[in-house]
C-alpha positions in Angstrom: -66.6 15.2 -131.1 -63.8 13.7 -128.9 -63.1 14.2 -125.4 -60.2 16.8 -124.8 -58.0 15.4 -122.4 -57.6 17.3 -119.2 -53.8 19.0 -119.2 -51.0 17.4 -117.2 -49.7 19.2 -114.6 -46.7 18.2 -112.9 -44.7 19.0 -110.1 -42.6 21.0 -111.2 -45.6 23.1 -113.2 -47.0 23.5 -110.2 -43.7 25.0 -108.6 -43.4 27.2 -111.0 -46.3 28.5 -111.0 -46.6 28.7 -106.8 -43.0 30.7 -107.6 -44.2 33.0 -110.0 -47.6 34.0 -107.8 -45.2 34.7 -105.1 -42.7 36.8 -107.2 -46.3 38.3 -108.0 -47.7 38.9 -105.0 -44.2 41.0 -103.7 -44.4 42.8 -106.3 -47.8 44.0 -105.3 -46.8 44.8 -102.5 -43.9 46.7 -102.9 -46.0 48.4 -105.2 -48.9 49.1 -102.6 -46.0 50.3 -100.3 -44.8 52.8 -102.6 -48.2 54.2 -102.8 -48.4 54.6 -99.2 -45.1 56.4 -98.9 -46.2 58.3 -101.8 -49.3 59.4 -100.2 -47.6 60.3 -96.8 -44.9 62.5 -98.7 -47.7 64.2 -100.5 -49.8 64.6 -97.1 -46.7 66.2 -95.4 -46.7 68.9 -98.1 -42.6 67.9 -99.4 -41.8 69.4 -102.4 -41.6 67.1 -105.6 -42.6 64.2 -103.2 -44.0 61.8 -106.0 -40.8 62.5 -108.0 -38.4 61.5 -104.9 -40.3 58.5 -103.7 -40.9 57.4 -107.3 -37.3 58.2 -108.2 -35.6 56.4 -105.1 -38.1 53.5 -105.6 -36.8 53.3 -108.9 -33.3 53.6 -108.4 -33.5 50.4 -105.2 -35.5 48.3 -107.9 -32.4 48.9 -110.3 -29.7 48.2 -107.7 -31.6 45.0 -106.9 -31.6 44.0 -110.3 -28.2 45.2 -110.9 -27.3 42.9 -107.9 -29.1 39.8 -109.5 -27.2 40.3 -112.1 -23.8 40.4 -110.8 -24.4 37.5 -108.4 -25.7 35.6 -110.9 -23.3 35.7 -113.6 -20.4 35.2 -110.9 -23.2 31.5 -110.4 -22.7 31.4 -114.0 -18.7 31.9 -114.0 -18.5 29.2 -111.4 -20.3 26.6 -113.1 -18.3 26.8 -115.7 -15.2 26.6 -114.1 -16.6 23.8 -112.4 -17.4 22.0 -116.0 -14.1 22.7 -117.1 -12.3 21.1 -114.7 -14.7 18.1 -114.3 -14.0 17.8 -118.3 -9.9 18.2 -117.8 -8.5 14.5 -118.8 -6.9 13.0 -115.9 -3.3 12.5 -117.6 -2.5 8.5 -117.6 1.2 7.8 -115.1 3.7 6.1 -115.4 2.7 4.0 -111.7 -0.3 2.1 -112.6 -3.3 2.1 -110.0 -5.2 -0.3 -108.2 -7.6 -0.4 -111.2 -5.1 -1.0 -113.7 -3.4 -4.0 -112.0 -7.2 -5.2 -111.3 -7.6 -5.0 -115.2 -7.1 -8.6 -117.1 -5.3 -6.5 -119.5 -2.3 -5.1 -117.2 -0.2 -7.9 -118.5 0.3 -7.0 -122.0 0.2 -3.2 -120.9 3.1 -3.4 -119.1 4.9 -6.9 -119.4 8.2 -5.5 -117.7 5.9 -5.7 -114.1 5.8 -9.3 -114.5 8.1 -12.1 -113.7 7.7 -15.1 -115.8 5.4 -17.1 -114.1 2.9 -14.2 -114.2 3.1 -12.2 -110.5 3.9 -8.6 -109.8 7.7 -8.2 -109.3 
């Protein structure tokens, strides 16, 4: 029978992972938080306390994930933009640059430049 070979785990795994436990962990406690406020609206004697608690609980989890969301598909909309532009062709001139005249091939690119011994007019 071979030897299984122990999993890889790289850095980034283990960020990931750290990330998630965190995410986790909030959650738990947000969770245990709710139950407290819960409780206390129940011990008070409010009417349809569970309801309200549960409800408005419910409704800042959904405006938090509404405003995820929104911010990041504006993220989204801006790296786009951002690839778009970087991708627009930069249009060639009619002045050459400092690369072009660098270039061995600048003479027979534009011969009209040159005097006939060869030097920038």
């Amino acid at each position: 029978m071979p030897i299984q070979q122990p999993v890889q785990r790289s850095r980034a795994h283990r960020w990931a992972y750290v990330c998630g436990m965190s995410v986790k962990r909030g959650y738990r406690r947000l969770k245990t938080f709710e139950s407290r406020v819960v409780e206390r609206a129940e011990t008070v004697g409010m009417p349809a306390g569970k309801i309200l608690v549960r409800g408005s609980f419910l409704a800042a989890k959904l405006a938090l994930l509404g405003a995820f969301i929104f911010v990041s598909f504006w993220l989204f909309v801006l790296m786009c933009t951002i690839v778009v532009l970087a991708a627009i062709p930069i249009q060639d001139s009619d002045t050459p640059g400092i690369d072009d005249i660098d270039n061995p091939m600048h003479r027979t690119s534009w011969p009209e430049r040159y005097d006939k011994w060869g030097s920038l007019k």
